[in-house]
N, C-alpha and C positions, 0 to 999 in steps of 0.2 A: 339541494344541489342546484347551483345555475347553469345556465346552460346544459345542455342534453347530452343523453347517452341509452343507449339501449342497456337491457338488462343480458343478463350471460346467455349468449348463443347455444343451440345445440351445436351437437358436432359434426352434424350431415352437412356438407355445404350446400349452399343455397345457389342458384339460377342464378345467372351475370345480370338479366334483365332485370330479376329484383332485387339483385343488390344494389344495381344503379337506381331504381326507383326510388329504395327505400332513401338512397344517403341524398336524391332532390328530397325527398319529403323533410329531411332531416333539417335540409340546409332551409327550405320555405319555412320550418315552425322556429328556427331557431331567431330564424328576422322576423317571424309574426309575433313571437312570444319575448320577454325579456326575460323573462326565467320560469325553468319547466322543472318539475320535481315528480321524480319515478319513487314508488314509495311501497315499501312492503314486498319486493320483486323475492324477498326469502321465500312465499306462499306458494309462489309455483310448482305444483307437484310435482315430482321426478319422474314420473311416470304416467303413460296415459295419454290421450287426447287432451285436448283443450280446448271445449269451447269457450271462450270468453263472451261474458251479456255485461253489455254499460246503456244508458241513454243515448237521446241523440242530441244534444244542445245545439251546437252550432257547425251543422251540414259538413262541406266536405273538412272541414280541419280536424272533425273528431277522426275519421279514418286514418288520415294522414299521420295524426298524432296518434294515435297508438299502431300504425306501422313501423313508424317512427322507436319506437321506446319498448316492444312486445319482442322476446326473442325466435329464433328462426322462422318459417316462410308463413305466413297470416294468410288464411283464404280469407276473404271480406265480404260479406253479402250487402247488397246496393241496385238499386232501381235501374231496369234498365236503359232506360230515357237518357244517363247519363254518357253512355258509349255512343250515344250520337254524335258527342259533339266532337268537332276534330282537336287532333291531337291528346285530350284528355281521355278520351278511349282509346288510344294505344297504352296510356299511363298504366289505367286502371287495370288494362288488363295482367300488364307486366308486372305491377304490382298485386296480382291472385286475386281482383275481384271478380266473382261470380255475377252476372246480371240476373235480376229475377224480375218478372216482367207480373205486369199489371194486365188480367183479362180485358178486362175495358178499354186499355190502351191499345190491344194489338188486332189486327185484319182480323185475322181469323183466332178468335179465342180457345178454342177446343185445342190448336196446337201449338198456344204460349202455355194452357195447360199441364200438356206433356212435356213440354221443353222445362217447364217449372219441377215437374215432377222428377225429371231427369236430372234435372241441377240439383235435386235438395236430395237426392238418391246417392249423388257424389259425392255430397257434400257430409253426409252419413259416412261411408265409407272412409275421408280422409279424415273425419274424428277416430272414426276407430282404431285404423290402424297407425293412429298417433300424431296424425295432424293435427294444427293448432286453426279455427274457425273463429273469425270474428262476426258477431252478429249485433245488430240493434234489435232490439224485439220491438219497442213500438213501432217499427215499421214506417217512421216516420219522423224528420228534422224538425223541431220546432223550440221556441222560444219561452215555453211555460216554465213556471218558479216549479213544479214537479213533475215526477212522470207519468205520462201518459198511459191509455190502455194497451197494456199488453197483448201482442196477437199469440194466439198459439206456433208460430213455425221454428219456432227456437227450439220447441219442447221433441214438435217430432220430429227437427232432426235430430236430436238427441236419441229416442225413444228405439230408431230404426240405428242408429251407432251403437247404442247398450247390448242388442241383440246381436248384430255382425261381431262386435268383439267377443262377445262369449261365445258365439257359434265358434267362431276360429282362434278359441282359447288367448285371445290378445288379452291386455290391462283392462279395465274400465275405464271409460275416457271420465275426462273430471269434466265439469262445468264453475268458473272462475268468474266472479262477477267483479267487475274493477268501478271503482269511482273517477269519475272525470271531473274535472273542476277546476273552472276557470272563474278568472276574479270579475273578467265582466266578457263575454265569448263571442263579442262582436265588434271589440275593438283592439288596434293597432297596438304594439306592445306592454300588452298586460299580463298576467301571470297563468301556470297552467301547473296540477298538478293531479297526475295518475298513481291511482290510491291502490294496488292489487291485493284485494281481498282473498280469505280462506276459501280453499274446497268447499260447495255443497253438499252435503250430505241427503239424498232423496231417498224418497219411494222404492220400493223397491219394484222391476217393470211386471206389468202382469205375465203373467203365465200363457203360455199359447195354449190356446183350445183349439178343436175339432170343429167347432162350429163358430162358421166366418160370421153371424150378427153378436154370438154373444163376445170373441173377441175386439171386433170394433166396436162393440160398447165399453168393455174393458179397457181397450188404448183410448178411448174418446175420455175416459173417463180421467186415467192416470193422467194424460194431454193437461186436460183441463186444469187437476190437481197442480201440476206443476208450474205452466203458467201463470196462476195464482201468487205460487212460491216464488215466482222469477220475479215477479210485480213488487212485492211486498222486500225483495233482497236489494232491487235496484233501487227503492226507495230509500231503503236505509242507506247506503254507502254512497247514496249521490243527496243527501242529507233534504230528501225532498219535503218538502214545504205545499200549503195549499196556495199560498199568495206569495208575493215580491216581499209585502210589507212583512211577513213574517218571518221570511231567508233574511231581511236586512236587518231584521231586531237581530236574527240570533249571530249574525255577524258583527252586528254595533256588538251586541254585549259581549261577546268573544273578548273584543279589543279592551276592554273595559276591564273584564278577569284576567288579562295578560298582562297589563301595566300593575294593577294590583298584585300579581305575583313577583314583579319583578323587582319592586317596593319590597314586598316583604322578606325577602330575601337579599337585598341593599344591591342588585344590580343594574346597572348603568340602562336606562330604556332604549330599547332599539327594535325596528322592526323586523318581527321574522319571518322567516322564510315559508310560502308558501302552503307547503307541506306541514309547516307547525302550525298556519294558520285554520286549513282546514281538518286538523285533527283536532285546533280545540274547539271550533264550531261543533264539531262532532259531540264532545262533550257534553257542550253545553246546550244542546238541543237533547242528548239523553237524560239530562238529569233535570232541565226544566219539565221535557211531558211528565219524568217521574214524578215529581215534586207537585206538580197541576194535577195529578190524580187523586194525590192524597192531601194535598191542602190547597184546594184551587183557589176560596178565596186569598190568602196571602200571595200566591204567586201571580195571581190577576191583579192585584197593588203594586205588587213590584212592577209587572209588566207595564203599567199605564203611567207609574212614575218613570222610569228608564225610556218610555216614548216620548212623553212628554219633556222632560230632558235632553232626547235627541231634535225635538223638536225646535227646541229654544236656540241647539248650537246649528242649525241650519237657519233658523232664523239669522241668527247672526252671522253666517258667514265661515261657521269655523267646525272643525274635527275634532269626536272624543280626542283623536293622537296629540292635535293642538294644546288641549286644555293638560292634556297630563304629558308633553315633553313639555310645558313651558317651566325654562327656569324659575327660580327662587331667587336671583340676582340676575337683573339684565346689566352685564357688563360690557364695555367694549370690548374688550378681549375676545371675548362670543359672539360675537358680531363679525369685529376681522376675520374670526375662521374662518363663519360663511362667507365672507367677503370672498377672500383668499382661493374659496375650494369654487366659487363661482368665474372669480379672472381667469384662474387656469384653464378653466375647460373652455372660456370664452377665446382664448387665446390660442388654444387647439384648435378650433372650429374653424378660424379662419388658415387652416393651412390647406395643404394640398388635397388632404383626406375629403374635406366637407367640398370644396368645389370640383373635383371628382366624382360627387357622390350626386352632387346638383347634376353636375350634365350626364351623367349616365343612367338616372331614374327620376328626376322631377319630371320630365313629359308624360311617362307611360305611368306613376303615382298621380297627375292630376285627372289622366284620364278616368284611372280607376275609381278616383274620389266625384266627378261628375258623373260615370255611370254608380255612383250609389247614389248621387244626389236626383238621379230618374229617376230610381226606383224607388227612395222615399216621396218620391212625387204620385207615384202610382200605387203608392199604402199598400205593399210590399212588406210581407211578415220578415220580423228584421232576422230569422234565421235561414231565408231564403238570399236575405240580400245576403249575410254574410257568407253562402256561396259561394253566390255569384260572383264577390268580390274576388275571391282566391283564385275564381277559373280564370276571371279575366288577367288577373297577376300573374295567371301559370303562363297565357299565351302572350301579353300584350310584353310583359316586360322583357321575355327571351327575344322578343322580334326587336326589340329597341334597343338591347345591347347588341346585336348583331348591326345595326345597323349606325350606332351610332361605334363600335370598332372598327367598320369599312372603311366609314368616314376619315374619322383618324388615320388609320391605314394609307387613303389615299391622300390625306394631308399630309404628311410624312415623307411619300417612297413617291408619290407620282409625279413626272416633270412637270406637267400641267398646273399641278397645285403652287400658290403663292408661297405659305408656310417651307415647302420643299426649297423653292429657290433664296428662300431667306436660309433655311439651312447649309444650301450647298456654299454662301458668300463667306461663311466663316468656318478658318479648320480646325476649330473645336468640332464644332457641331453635324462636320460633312460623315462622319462619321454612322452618324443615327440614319441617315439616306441610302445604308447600303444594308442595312437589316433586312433579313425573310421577310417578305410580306406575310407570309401565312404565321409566324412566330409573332409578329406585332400584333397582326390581329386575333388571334388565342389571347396573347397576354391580357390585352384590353377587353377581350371578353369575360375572362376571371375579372379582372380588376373592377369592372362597373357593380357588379355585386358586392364583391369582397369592401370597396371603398362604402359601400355601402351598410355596409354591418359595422364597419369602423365607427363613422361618423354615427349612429344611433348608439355606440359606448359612451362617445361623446357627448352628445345630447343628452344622453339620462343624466350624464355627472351635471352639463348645467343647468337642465330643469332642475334635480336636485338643491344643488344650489341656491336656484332663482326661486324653488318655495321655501327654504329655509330664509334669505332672506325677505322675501314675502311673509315670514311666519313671523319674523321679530317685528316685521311692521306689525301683525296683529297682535304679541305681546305685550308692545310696546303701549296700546288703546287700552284707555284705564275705564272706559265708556262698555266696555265690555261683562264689567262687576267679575274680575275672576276669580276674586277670593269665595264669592258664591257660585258662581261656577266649579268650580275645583274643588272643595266643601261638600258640592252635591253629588259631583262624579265621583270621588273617592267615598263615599258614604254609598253609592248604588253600586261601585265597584267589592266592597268589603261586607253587604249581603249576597250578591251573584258568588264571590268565594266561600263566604260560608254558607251557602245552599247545597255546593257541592262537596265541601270539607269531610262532612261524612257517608261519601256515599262510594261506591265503587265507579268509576266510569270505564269508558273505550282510551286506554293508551295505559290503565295503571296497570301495575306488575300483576294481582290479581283478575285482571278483569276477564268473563270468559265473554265471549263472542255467542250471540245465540245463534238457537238452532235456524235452520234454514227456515224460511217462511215467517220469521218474528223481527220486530224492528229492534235497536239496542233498549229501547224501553224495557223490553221484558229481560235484559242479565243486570238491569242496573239492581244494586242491592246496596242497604245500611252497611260500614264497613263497622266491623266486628270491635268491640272494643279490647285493646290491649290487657293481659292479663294482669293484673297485680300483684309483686312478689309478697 
C-alpha cells in the first residue's frame, strides 16, 4: 500500500489531543517516507490488551510510525530526557507517552525510582483493562544490523497486567510483536513497512505463594523466561542479522529470487512493493539457515559465489535490478519512453508547485541538513542523528512556515508593502488586497507543506526517469560483458529458487508460524510430495 493509513479503530473514541497528534505524526512519515506498508493488521486480537514489542532502529520515527499506523489510543514508553525539550514534550505527552527516567540521570535517584515504579504500575493496569502499550525493550535507539539485549521491563509489565486481569475477571492481555522495516532508516524518502505479527503464546504466570522470597524467585524467574522469548521473537520478525554484510546478502538475494520468479512465470519485471520485499527476505533467510544446517558446505559455495557476484556489480557500477530489467533489444522506442516519462515530470517541476515548495522549505531543509552535517562531525551514532534530525524538523520547519505566511500576508494586505501597491494599480488584481488577513495567512500556512509533498510526487517521477535513462546509458556499455554477467545472475538466481522449491516457507498456504521463543528456522520443513494417483 503507498501511502498510509491506520488500521481499523476501536470504537471508544479517542482524546482531541491525540487525535491531532496522531494525524502530525501521520502527515511527518508520510513526507519522511515514500511509501509505508501496514501488513498483517488481520492478527490483532479482538480482544484483550495489547502490548506491542518491536526494536528500536531509528529513534524518534519508530514511535511516530507506529502511532501513526496502530489502532486506537497507544501509551508509548520513552526516556525521559526527551520532555525536556520544548515543544516536543507537549507532543509526546498528547500523544500517550509515558516518561521513564534513568536513576543516574535524576537529583535524587530513590524517587525517579518510585516515580518509575508508579509509571510502570499504570502502565500494568492500562494493559489489562484493555489498553494497547507500546514498548521497545531494548531500551535503547540504535543503528545495529540486529537486536540488541533485551531488558526485562516489557516482561514485568506484563507479569503484573496478567494478574490485575484475572484478579478482576478481564481478558488476558495479548503481547503483539510487530516487525519494523525500513529499507535504509536514516534517510529522506525511503521505504517503510510494519509487519504485525501473531499473538504470543507464553508461560503460564507463577502461582502466588505465601512466602514473599520464594514468590520473587518465582516472578524473577518467569521475568527472565520471557525476556529471553521477547529477544528471540523480535529477532525473528525484524529478520535480525549479526552484521550489515549478511542483512545485505540476504536482501541482494531476495532481489535475485524475485526476478527469477517472475521469469518463470513470463511476467513483465517490476519492483515491488515494500511489504513484498520484506516478506521474501523473510523467506529467504528461513530457508537459507535451514539449508546451512543440513548442507552447509554447498550453501557456503553458493553464498561466496552470490558475493562475489555482487561484488563484481559494484565493482562496476551497477544493480542485480540493472543486470536483470536490462532488455534483450535496446530499441529507440525504449528509450523515448524514458525520455518522455522524464520531460513530463521536468516540465511539472518547473511550475508553481516546486517554486512554492522552494520558498516555503529549502531554508529551514538546509538548516536541518547542516545540523546533521555537525553531528557527523562529532561521530554521532547515525541513530541519534536520525533523531535529531525529525526534532529539528518538528520545530524548525513550523516556525518557517509561519513566518514565511506573515511575510506574504504583509506583502499582499499591507499599504506599506511595494507588492500591495503594485496590486492595488490594476483592477484585476485590487481585488486580492481586500482579503482576511488571517484567511491568507492560514492558507499559506497549509500550502508551504502541502506544496511541499506535491513537488516530492514530482521528484520521484523524474528521478525515476533520470535513472532509467541513466540505466540505458549503462545498457547501452558493451565493456560491461552482460552476457556473462546475466548468464551468472540467472544461473545464482535458478539455485536460490530451487533451494527453496521444496521446502515450506513464511508466506506459503501451509506454513505454520513457530512457537514463541523459536526463530522461523525451527517451522521450516521438506514440502511433502504430492500423492500419485
Amino acid at each position: 500500500m503507498e501511502g498510509q493509513g491506520t488500521v481499523a479503530e476501536s470504537s471508544s473514541p479517542l482524546p482531541l489531543s491525540y487525535r491531532l497528534a496522531r494525524r502530525f505524526y501521520q502527515f511527518l512519515t508520510n513526507i519522511w517516507f515514500r511509501e509505508i506498508n501496514i501488513v498483517d493488521d488481520e492478527n490483532l486480537p479482538p480482544e484483550g490488551g495489547r502490548l506491542y514489542i518491536t526494536w528500536h532502529p531509528s529513534g524518534l520515527i519508530d514511535p511516530m510510525l507506529m502511532t501513526s499506523v496502530l489502532p486506537g489510543r497507544l501509551t508509548t514508553v520513552a526516556k525521559h530526557t526527551l520532555f525536556r525539550i520544548p515543544f516536543l514534550g507537549r507532543l509526546l505527552k498528547a500523544s500517550g507517552v509515558v516518561p521513564i527516567e534513568r536513576p543516574q540521570d535524576a537529583k535524587d535517584a530513590e524517587a525517579a525510582r518510585q516515580r518509575n515504579a508508579d509509571r510502570i504500575s499504570n502502565l500494568s493496569s492500562t494493559l489489562a483493562q484493555g489498553g494497547s502499550v507500546l514498548i521497545f525493550p531494548e531500551g535503547v535507539t540504535h543503528a545495529d544490523a540486529g537486536v540488541r539485549r533485551v531488558r526485562s521491563g516489557a516482561a514485568r509489565i506484563l507479569l503484573a497486567a496478567l494478574r490485575e486481569a484475572e484478579a478482576a475477571g478481564l481478558p488476558k492481555p495479548n503481547v503483539v510483536p510487530v516487525g519494523l522495516h525500513y529499507s535504509e532508516s536514516q534517510r529522506f524518502r525511503e521505504r517503510a513497512a510494519v509487519v504485525v505479527e501473531r499473538s504470543m503464546n507464553l508461560p503460564e504466570t507463577p502461582q502466588l505463594e505465601g512466602d514473599l522470597e520464594q514468590q520473587d524467585a518465582a516472578d524473577r524467574a518467569w521475568v527472565d523466561e520471557v525476556t529471553e522469548v521477547f529477544s528471540t521473537e523480535l529477532q525473528r520478525v525484524n529478520l535480525s542479522k549479526t552484521s550489515w554484510a549478511e542483512r545485505t546478502m540476504i536482501w541482494r538475494g531476495r532481489s535475485l529470487v524475485y526476478a527469477e520468479k517472475q521469469r518463470q512465470v513470463g511476467k513483465e519485471l517490476r519492483k515491488p512493493t515494500f511489504a513484498e520485499s520484506v516478506l521474501a527476505a523473510r523467506r529467504l533467510r528461513a530457508g537459507w539457515e535451514f539449508m546451512a544446517q543440513r548442507t552447509p558446505e554447498e550453501t557456503d559455495a553458493l553464498a561466496k559465489r552470490c558475493q562475489d557476484h555482487f561484488d563484481v556489480l559494484e565493482h562496476r557500477g551497477i544493480t542485480p535490478y540493472d543486470v536483470d530489467a536490462r532488455p534483450e533489444q535496446l530499441s529507440l522506442a525504449g528509450y523515448g519512453k524514458y525520455f518522455f516519462q522524464w520531460l513530463w515530470a521536468l516540465i511539472w517541476m518547473f511550475g508553481l508547485i516546486t517554486w512554492s515548495a522552494i520558498a516555503g522549505n529549502y531554508v529551514p531543509y538546509k538548516a536541518n541538513g547542516f545540523l546533521s552535517w555537525g553531528m557527523k562531525r562529532l561521530n554521532l551514532d547515525t541513530s541519534v542523528i536520525g533523531t535529531m534530525k525529525v526534532l529539528s524538523a518538528v520545530v524548525v520547519f513550523p516556525i518557517w512556515w509561519m513566518m514565511a505566511s506573515a511575510f506574504i500576508t504583509w506583502s499582499l494586505l499591507s499599504g506599506s508593502s511595494p507588492l500591495n501597491e503594485l496590486l492595488l494599480s490594476h483592477w484585476l488584481l485590487l481585488s486580492i488586497t481586500k482579503l482576511p488577513a488571517l484567511g491568507v495567512f492560514v492558507v499559506f500556512l497549509f500550502w508551504w507543506p502541502l506544496s511541499a509533498k506535491l513537488h516530492l510526487k514530482l521528484y520521484a517521477r523524474l528521478l525515476r526517469g533520470s535513472h532509467n535513462l541513466q540505466r540505458w546509458k549503462i545498457w547501452k556499455d558493451d565493456t560491461k560483458d552482460w552476457d556473462l554477467l546475466v548468464e551468472e545472475q540467472r544461473l545464482l538466481s535458478a539455485q536460490l529458487v530451487n533451494m527453496g522449491s521444496d521446502l515450506v516457507l513464511p508466506g506459503d498456504p501451509d506454513w505454520e508460524d513457530p512457537a514463541a521463543g523459536q526463530d522461523d528456522v525451527a517451522s521450516v520443513r521438506f514440502r511433502q510430495p504430492e500423492p500419485t494417483a
